[in-house]
Each structure stands twice: as C-alpha cells, then as structure tokens.
N, C-alpha and C positions, 0 to 999 in steps of 0.2 A: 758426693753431693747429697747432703741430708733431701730429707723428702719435702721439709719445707720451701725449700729454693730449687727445688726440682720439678720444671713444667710439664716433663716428663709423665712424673705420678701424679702430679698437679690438675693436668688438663680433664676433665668431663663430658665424653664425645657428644650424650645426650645433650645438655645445658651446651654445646658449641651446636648442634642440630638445632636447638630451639631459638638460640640469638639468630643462627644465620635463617632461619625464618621469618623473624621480627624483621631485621635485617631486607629479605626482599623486600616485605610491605613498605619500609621505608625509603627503601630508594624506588621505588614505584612510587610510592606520593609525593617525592622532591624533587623527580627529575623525570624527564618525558622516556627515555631509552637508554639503556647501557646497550655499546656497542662495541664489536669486536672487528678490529681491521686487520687483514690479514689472516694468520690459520693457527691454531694450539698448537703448540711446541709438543713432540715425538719424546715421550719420556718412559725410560723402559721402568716397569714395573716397580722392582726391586732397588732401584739404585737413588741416591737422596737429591734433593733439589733445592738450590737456594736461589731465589725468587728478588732481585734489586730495581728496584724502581727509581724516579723522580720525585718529588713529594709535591704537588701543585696545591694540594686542600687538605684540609680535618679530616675530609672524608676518606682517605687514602687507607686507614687500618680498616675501616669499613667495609671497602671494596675489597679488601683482600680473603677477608672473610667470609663475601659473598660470592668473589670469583671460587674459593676452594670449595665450596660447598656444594658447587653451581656446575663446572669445570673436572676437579678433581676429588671428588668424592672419595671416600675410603684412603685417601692422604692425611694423615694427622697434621696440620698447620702450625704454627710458631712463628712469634714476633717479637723485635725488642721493643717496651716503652721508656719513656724515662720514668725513672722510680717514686720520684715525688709524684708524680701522675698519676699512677698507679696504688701509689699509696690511699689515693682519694677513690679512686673506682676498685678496690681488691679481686670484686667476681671475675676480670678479665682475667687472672691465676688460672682460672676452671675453663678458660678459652683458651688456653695455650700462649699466651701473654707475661712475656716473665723481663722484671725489670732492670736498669742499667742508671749509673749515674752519666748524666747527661757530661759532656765535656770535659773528660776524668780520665788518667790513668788507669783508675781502680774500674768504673766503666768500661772502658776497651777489653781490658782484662776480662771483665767479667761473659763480656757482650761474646768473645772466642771462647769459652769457659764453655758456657750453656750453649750455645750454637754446635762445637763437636759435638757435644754429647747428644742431643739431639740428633743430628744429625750421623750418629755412629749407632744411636740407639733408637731410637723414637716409638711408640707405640703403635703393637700392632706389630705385623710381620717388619723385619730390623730392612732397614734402608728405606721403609719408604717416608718417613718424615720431608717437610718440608720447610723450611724459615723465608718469610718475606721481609724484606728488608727496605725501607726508605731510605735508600744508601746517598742522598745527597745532605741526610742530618737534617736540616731544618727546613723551614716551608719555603720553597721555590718558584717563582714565576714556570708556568711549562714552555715560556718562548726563549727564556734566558739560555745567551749561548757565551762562552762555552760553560759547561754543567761541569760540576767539579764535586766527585765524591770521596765521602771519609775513610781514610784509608782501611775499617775495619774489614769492610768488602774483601781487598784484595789479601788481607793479610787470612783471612779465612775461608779464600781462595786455593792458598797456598796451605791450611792445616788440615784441607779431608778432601785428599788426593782422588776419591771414588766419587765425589760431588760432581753434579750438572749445576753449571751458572745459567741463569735464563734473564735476560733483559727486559722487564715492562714498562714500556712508553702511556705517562695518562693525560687525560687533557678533559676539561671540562667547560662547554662552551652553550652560546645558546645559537640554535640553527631557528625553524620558523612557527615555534611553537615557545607558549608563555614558558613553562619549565624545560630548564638545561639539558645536555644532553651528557653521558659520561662515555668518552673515548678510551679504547685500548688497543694495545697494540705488543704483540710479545714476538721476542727475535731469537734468534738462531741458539740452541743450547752448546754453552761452550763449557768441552769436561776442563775439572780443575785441574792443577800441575803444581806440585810444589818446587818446581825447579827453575822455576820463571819465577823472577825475582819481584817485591813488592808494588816498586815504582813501575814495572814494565807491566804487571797485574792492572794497576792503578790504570795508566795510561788505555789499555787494551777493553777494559771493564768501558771508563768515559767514551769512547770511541764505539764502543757496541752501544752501548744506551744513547747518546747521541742520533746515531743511524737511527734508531725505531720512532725517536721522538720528531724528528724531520719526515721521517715517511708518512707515520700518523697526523703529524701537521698539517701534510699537503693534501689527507684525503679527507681530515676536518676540512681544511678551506676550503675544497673544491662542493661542499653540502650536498655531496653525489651518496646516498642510502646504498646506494648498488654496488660501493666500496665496503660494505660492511654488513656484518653476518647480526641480527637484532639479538642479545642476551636474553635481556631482559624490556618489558614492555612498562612504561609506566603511564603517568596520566596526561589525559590532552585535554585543552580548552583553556579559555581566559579567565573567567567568573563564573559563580554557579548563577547570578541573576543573567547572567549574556547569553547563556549558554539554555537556561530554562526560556529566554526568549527566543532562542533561535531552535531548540526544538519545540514548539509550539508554532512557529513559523513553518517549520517541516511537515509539525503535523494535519497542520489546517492543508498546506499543498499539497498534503500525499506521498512528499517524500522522505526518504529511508533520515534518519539525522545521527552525523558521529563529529565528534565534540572538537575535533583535531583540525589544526588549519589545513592542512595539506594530509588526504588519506595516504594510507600506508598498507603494503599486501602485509 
C-alpha cells in the first residue's frame, strides 16, 4: 500500500488531538450532555478493536472522534468515508479517515483492504489500532427495527481472527433542556472467528447491536440521569436575553443563579 492511500502513515496524532478538542467545544455548544449508559467495554491492551455502530446523524464520525479521544486515548482511530466526500474535506487523511466508494465492489474491496491493515498494523505499539464503523451504511432512524447491516462488517469479521467486535448503540434526543442530549451505549466485546460463516456473522453482529439499541432506548425514555455516567458537560439555558433576565432576578433575590432547567450534581 503506497503511502499515499495509507491512513496508516497518513494519520497525524497532534492535528487528531487538536480536532478532538475543537471537537469537545462543539458538542458542548450543540448539545446539553453526552451520556454513557452502561459501562466501557474491557479491552485488553494490545489486541485491535473494531468499533460498529447505527448511524442516527452527521454527527456520528464526530462522536467517534471524541469518544476515542475522550475514552480511549493512546488508541490510534480509523474510519471509512465515502470518497467523493472526502475528496472535498482531504485534512480528514491526517485524522485517520481513509476513503471508499460508496456502493461499489471496488469499495467493499477496498473498505477490507485498509481495515486489515490497520488493524494488523496501526500506529504505535502493533495491535492497538481501532476502526469505527457506521455498519448500517446510510443514515438510519435510531428507532427503526429491525436494523440491517452491510455485510462489510461481518466479512471483516471473519479476515482478523485476533480482532475485538464492540457494538455502540446512539440515540440523540431532547430530555428537559433547550439543547439535545447524545446517548451511548457499548455492549459486550465479541472476539472475531473466521470460521463462522458470513451470513451467520451477519445475523449475530444485527442481534448484538440491536440488544444495545433497545436497552439504551429504554433508559433514554425512562429521562432517569441516574442511568447514566455524564461524558461530557455542555450548555444549558433557553436564550441569552431569558437567561440574563432571570439572573438578575436571582440577583436582586439573593439567590445563587444556574441557567439549566432542571440542576444537575
């Protein structure tokens, strides 16, 4: 693999530090809290991780960026985009973003091509690379049932027999504050097999991501905080004019003023 088509020599861990910093500030100013239900997946050190998700928003390469950053630090990250996409933003190369033709032979090909190697190679001490994947291909309702993803998943599944599969459930909703909130939820790490055949991959992949997106459903709907460990903190209030009148109402009373409907420890 030349070095130009390799994410590999590609990627720029500084310039990936300094986006996933941009990165907090802006989901802290778009969304009120990223949340985590449930408990981080037990991933031993050394050994590689491929990360499949749902795809509910734009925002999804985003968060992923910001969970490794956030999460799994000292993990080198990797993502497919589609290639005309990437064509228009190129600096994602220097994030570990390496591109695929969208609905392609020569795409699938390519999308297992770079993902072993990655994932046999990656930067940094060998094995700990990671590739996240929006394995349901295009943009998905998070309530749609049943979820059905592209078989790239499981066929690369079955090509890096030392790989950890991890399932992340996302949902992005609004609870009782003006800005949204972003849900996650990551499930059980299941090691690869290449002896398990594609369809049976296939099937076993939908059935695990399924489970996480229904558990996480239920502790969204339930608007219970106390199901969930806070990531990240962002902003609360309605408008800055409601909000400078209601601390000035605070202040003439004496009392303490925080911008958020409902406090939060």
């Amino acid at each position: 693999m030349t070095i130009e088509r390799d994410p590999v020599a590609l990627r720029f861990e500084p310039l990936f530090r300094l986006f996933a910093l941009y990165l907090r500030f802006s989901f802290s100013r778009n969304f009120h809290a990223v949340r985590l239900s449930g408990a981080l997946p037990v991933l031993p050190e050394l050994q590689p991780v491929i990360v499949f998700s749902n795809h509910p928003s734009w925002w999804d390469p985003a968060l992923f960026i910001l969970l490794t950053d956030h999460m799994f630090r000292g993990r080198p990250c990797f993502g497919p985009m589609d290639e005309d996409s990437l064509q228009r933003y190129g600096f994602f190369r220097r994030l570990g973003v390496f591109g695929v033709e969208k609905s392609s032979l020569a795409g699938a090909k390519r999308f297992l091509q770079v993902a072993r190697h990655i994932l046999g190679q990656s930067s940094g001490p060998a094995g700990r690379g990671m590739v996240w994947v929006t394995a349901e291909g295009g943009f998905t309702d998070q309530r749609k049932r049943p979820i059905t993803l592209r078989p790239g998943i499981a066929h690369l599944a079955r090509s890096v027999p030392d790989a950890l599969l991890v399932p992340l459930a996302i949902e992005y909703g609004f609870w009782n504050e003006s800005r949204p909130e972003v849900m996650i939820r990551f499930g059980t790490p299941m090691p690869a097999d290449a002896q398990r055949r594609t369809t049976d991959w296939t099937a076993l992949l939908q059935t695990a991501l399924s489970a996480e997106m229904d558990a996480l459903a239920r502790d969204t709907m339930s608007r219970d905080r106390s199901r969930f460990q806070r990531v990240l903190r962002g902003r609360a209030g309605a408008s800055l004019p409601y909000d400078l009148y209601r601390r000035l109402r605070a202040l003439l009373a004496g009392r303490p003023f925080s911008s958020a409907h409902e406090e939060e420890a």
